[in-house]
Every structure is written in C-alpha cells, then in structure tokens.
C-alpha positions as CSV (number, residue, x, y, z in Angstrom):
1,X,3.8,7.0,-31.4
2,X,0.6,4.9,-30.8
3,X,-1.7,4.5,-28.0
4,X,-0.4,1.5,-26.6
5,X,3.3,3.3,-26.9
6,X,1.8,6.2,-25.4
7,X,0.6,4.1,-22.4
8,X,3.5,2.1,-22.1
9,X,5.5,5.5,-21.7
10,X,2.8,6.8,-18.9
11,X,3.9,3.7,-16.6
12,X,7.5,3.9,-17.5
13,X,6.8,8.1,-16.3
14,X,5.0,7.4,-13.4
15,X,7.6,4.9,-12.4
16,X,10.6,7.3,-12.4
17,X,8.5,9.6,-10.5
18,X,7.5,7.7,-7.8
19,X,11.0,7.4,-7.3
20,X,11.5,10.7,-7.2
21,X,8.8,11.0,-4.5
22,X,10.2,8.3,-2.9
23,X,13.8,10.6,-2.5
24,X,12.2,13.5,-1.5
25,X,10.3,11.5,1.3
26,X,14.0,10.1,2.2
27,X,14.9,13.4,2.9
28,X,11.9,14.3,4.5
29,X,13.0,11.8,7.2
30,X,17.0,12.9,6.9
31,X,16.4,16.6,7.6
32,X,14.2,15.4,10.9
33,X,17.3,13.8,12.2
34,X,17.9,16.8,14.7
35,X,14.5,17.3,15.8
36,X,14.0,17.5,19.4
37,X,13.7,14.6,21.3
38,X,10.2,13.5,22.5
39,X,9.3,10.9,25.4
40,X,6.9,8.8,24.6
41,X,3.6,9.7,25.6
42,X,0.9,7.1,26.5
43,X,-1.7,9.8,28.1
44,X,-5.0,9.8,27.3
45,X,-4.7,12.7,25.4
46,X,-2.4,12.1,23.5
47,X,-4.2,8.5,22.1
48,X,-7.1,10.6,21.3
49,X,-5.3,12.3,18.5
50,X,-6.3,12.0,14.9
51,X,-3.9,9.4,12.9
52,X,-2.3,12.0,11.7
53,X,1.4,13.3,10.8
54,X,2.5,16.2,12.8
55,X,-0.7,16.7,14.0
56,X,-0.6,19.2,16.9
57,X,-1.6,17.2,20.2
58,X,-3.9,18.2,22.8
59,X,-1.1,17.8,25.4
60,X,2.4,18.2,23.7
61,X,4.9,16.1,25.5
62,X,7.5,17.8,27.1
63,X,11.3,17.9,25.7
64,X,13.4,14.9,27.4
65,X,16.5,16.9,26.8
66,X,18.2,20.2,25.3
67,X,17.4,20.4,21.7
68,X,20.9,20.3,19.6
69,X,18.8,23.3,17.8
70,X,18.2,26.6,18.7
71,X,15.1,28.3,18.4
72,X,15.4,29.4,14.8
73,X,17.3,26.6,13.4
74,X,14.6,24.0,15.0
75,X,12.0,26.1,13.1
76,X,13.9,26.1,10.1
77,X,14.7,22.2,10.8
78,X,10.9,21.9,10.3
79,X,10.3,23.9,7.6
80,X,12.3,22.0,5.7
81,X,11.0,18.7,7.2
82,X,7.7,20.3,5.6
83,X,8.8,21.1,2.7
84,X,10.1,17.8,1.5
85,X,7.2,16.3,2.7
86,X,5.1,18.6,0.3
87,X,7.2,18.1,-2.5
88,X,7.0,14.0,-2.2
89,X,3.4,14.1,-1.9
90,X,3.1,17.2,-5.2
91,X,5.0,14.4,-7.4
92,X,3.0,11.2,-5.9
93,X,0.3,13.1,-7.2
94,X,1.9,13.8,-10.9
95,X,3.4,10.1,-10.6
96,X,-0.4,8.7,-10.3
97,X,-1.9,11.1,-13.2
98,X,0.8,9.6,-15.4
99,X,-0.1,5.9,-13.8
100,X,-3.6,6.3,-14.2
101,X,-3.5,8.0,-18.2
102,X,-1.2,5.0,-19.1
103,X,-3.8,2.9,-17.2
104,X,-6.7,3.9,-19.4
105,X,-4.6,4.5,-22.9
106,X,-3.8,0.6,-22.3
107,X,-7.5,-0.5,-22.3
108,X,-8.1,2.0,-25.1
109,X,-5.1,0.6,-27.0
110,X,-7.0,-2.8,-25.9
111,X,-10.4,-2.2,-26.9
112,X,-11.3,-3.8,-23.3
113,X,-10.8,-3.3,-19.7
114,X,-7.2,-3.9,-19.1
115,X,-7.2,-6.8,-16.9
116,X,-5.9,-9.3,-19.4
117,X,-2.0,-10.2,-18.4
118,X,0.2,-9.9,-15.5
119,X,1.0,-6.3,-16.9
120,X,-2.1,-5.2,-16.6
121,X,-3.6,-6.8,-13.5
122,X,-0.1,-4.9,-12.0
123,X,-0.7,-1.3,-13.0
124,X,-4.7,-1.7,-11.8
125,X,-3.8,-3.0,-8.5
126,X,-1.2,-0.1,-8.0
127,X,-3.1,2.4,-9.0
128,X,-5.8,1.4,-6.7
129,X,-3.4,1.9,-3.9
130,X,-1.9,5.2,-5.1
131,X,-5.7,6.8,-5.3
132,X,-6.6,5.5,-1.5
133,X,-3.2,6.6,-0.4
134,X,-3.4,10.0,-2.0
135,X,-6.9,10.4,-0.2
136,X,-5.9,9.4,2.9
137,X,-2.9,11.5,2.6
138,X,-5.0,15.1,1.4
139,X,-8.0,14.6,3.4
140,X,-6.6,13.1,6.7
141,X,-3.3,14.2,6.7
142,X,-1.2,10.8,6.8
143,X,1.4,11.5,5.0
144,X,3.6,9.4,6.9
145,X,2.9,6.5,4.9
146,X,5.0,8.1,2.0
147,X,7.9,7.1,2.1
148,X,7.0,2.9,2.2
149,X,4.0,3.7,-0.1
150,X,6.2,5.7,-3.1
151,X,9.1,2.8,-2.7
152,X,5.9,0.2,-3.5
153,X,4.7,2.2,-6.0
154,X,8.2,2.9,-7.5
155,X,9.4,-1.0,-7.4
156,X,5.7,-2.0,-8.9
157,X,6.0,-0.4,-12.0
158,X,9.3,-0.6,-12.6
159,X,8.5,-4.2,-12.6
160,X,5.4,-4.0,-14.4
161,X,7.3,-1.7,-17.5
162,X,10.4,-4.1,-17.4
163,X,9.8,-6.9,-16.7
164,X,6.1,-7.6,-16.6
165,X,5.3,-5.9,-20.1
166,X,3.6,-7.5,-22.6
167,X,2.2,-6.1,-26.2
168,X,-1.5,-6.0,-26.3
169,X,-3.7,-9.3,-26.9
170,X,-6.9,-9.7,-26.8
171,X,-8.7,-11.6,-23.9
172,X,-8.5,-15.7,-23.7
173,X,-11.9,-17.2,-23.6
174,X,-12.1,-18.0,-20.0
175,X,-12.0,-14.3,-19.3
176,X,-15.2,-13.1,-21.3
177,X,-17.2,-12.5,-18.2
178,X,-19.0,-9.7,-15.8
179,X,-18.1,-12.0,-12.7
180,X,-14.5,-11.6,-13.7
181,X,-14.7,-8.0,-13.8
182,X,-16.2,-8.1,-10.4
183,X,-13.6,-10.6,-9.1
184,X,-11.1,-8.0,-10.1
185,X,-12.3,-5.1,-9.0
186,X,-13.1,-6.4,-5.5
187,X,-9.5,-7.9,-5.5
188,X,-7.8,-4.4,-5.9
189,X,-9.8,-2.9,-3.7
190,X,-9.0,-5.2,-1.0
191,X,-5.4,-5.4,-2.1
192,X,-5.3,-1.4,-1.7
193,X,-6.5,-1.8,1.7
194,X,-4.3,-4.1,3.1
195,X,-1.4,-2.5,1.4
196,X,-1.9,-0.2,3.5
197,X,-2.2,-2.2,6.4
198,X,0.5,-3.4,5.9
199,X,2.5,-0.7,5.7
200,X,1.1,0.7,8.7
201,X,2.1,-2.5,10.3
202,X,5.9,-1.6,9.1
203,X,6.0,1.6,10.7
204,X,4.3,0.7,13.7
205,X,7.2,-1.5,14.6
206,X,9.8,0.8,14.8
207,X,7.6,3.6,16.2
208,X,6.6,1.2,18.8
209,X,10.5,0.1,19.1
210,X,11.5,4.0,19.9
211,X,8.7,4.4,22.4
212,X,9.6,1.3,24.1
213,X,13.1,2.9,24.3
214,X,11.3,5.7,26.2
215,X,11.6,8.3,23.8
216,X,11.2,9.2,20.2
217,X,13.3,10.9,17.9
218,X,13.6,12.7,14.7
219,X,11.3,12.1,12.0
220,X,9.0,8.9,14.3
221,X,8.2,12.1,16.8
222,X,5.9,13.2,14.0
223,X,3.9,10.3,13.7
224,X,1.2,9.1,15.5
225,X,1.6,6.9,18.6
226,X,2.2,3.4,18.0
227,X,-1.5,2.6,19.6
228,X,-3.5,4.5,17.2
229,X,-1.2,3.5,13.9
230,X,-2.1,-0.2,14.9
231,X,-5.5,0.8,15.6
232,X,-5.4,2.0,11.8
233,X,-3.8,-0.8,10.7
234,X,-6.5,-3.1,12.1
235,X,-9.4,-0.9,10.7
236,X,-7.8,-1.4,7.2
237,X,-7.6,-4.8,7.4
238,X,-11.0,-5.3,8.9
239,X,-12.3,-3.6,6.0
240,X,-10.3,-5.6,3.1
241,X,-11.1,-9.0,4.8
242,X,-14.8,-9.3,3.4
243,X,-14.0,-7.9,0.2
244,X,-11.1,-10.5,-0.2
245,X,-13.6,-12.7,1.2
246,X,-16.1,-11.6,-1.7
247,X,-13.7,-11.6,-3.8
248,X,-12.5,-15.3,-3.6
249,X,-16.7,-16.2,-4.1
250,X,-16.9,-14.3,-7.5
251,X,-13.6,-16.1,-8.6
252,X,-15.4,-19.3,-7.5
253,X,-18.8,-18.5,-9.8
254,X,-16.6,-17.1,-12.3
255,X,-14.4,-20.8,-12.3
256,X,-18.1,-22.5,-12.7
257,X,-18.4,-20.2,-15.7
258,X,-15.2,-20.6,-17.2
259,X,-14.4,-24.3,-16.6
260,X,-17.3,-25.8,-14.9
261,X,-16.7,-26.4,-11.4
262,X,-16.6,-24.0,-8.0
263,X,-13.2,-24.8,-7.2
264,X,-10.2,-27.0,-8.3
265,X,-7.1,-26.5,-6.1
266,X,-5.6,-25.1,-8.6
267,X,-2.3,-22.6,-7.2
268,X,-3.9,-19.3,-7.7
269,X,-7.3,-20.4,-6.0
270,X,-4.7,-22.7,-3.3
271,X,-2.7,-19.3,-2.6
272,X,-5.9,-17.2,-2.6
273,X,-7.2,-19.3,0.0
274,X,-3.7,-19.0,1.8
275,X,-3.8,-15.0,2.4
276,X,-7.3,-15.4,3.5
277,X,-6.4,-18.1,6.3
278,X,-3.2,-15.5,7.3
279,X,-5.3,-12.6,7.4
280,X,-8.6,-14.5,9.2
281,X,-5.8,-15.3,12.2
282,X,-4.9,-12.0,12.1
283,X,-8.5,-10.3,12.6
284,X,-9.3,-13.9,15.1
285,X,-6.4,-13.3,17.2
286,X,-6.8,-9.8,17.9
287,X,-10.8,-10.7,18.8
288,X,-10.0,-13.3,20.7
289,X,-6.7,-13.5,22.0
290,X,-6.3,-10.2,22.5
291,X,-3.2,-9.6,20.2
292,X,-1.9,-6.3,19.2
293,X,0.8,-4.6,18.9
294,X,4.1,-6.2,17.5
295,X,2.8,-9.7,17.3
296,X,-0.4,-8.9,15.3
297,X,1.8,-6.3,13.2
298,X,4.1,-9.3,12.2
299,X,0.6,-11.3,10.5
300,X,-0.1,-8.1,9.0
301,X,3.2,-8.5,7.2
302,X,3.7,-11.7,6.3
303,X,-0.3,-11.8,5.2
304,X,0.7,-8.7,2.8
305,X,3.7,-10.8,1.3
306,X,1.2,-13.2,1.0
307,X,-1.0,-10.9,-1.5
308,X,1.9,-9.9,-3.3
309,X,3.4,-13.9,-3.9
310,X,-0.6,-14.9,-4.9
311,X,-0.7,-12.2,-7.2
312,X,2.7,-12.2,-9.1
313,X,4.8,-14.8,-7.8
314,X,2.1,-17.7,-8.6
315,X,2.0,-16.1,-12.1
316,X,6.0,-17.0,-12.4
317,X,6.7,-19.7,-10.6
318,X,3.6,-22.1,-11.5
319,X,1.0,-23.5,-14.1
320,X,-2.2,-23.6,-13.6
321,X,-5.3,-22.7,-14.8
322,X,-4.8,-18.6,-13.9
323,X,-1.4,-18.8,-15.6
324,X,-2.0,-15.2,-17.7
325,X,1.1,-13.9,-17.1
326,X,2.2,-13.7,-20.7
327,X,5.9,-13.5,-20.5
C-alpha cells in the first residue's frame, strides 16, 4: 500500500468514525429524554454562565414538576447522559487523528500542499473545523455542539472519499503561488468559524423554541440559555467576517497574478462575494437593527449554506475559471 492509498484510507477511517461519534452523541441526547424538567430561566444569573454544557449554574432553576426519576435512577440517567457524551467526543478525537494523518500523507503523496482539487480543498476545510471544535469542546466545555458537528464531519468526508476523490496530480499553473496559499488558509479558517456559527445558530432555535414554551426538557436543559448560545454564535461570526473579508482580497491579488486582472465575475469570485453580502447583513442588522435571536439565527443559516454551495456546489454545477474540481 502507498502513501496516497494510505491517505486515502485515513479519510475513509475518519469518516466511519465520525459516524460513530455522531451515534454515540444520538444517544447522548436519547438517554436525557427523562431528565427532569427545567423552566426556563432568564435571571441574571443564570445569563452569566459560561457557554457551556451542563455547566453548574450560579442559581439552578427550580424543578417545574415531579421528576418521572427517582433519586438514583436520575443520577444514573446522567451518568449515562455523561458517558455517551465522553465516548462521542474520545472518537471525534481518534476520527480527527485519522483525518488529519490522511491530510498530511496526501500532500506527502503530492509533493505539495494539498490544496489542489475539490478533494483536497474538502478534507483541509474539515479538518480545520474538527481542531477548533475539539478545542472549544476540551478547553471550554461545549460539547453540545457534537452531535451537529460529528454529522458535518461525517457527511463531509464521506463525500470527499466517495465522491469527491481524485488520484493525485500535480498543481495547474494558475495555482503556483504564496497568495494562493494565503487565500486558502484564511478561507478555512473563516469557514471553521462560521461553521460553527452556524451550528450554534441550529441549536439555538430549538433551545430558544423550548424556553419560549416555558420550560426545557431533556437533553436542551443541559445547554446553555438560548441568549448566551446566540451571543456565541455572533462572536463566531464576528470573528470569520474579516478573515472571509481578507480572504476574498488575497483571491483578488492572487487572480491579478494568475490571469491578470483583480476580478472577473467569474461564479466562484460571484458566489464568494454572495456569502460575504449574507453574512455583512447578518453582523449590520444585529448593529443596527437590533436583531437577534431567531431572525438573525436564520442569516446565520442560510449564510453557512451559502459557504458550503460556493465551495462545493460551484465546483459541480459551473465552469469557470476556479473550476478544479477534477471529477
């Protein structure tokens, strides 16, 4: 088996496994199914919580009813609630080590960075997003993003092994250049963070949905409070919009390089200029009109669709200029 086998087996891995983490994150929601319910709680306490899963608050709301649970079978309830958690975050992690070896075999099997095809431009993106998630997730204790982030990370390279894959090749012309390697870089790491923006922005609705309803239940007691998961949400998204920003000006000097002009219209740079418009309401309206909440959570959505359609769907449904797909 060569190198490029070898790394072609690390994604297919790491795709089976974030599956698996994916499952055990299912049941980390399934087993909280009996948990207590909890009323929603809008005190100033509790907003002043970390964003954090099953973090214990500073005022702990009081039960709305009787629990279906006694005392030792809601503590075993959470145990195992716990446990699954544990076990979906133990194989995110051996998912990315697998994702990130096949990552680096490919550019060894390359002889470059692998940033050259669809394929490639796939697994980097996602594996951006798997190392910021896995931070946020061991160092500030959101694990609640799990279960949306392992299905993403499960459907992306299960794509990007199946359908997406391509044998190695070496680079076309227009991509011998340091600004590309900067256009790309900046790209993913944007793309990482509003990922999870977006994500955020898919929980929030129905955590906000259950606290509208006056209590929460199950599994969405353990999150956060719907205020400080959009607060998150935004702070992501503040912090990818300059680097998408950046990122669509190195493109630009990189297009002078490559084909002699700043900018032609051409679908990728059309599209690239699309999410930035979706995303600039997004951050305008919340500074100026005031939105949050479900309306400014349904930008965040369609403006991560966005991403996702500029950077694969372009490649498949159009010609142009960015076409390096190769399938």
């Amino acid at each position: 088996m060569n190198i490029q086998e070898l790394s072609a087996l690390g994604i297919v891995t790491a795709a089976v496994v974030y599956l698996l983490a994916f499952m055990a994150h299912a049941a980390e929601w399934a087993s909280a199914r009996d948990l207590p319910v909890r009323p929603a709680d809008r005190s100033p306490a509790r907003e002043r919580e970390l964003v954090t899963a099953g973090a214990p608050s500073t005022s702990p709301a009081p039960a709305a009813g009787p629990s279906p649970l006694d005392g030792a079978q809601e503590e075993s309830t959470r145990i195992r609630v716990d446990m699954f958690g544990r076990l979906g975050v133990g194989l995110t992690m051996i998912a990315a080590a697998c994702h990130l070896a096949g990552w680096v075999l490919r550019g060894v099997a390359a002889h470059r960075l692998p940033w050259g095809n669809m394929y490639e431009f796939t697994i980097s993106a996602l594996a951006f997003v798997v190392i910021a998630y896995l931070v946020l997730a061991l160092r500030h204790n959101m694990r609640w993003l799990g279960l949306p982030m392992t299905l993403l990370l499960a459907i992306g390279c299960g794509l990007a092994a199946t359908v997406f894959y391509v044998a190695v090749a070496p680079l076309v012309p227009a991509l011998h250049s340091v600004w590309f390697i900067i256009h790309i870089v900046a790209a993913c790491i944007a793309g990482a963070a509003f990922n999870l923006g977006g994500l955020a922005s898919i929980i929030y609705l129905f955590k906000a949905r259950s606290e509208a309803k006056g209590a929460t239940t199950g599994y969405l007691a353990k999150l956060p409070s719907a205020r400080k998961m959009d607060t998150f949400a935004y702070r992501a998204h503040a912090f990818a919009f300059p680097i998408w920003t950046f990122t669509i000006a190195a493109g630009s000097i990189w297009a002078e390089y490559a084909w002699g002009r700043f900018w032609g219209w051409d679908p990728k740079e059309t599209w690239s200029l699309v999410t930035w418009v979706v995303y600039a309401m997004y951050l305008h309206a919340r500074a100026t009109a005031g939105w949050k909440g479900r309306n400014a959570a349904i930008i965040a959505i369609i403006g991560v669709v966005s991403f996702w359609f500029n950077f694969i769907g372009v490649n498949l449904l159009v010609s142009g200029l960015h076409s390096y797909a190769g399938i």
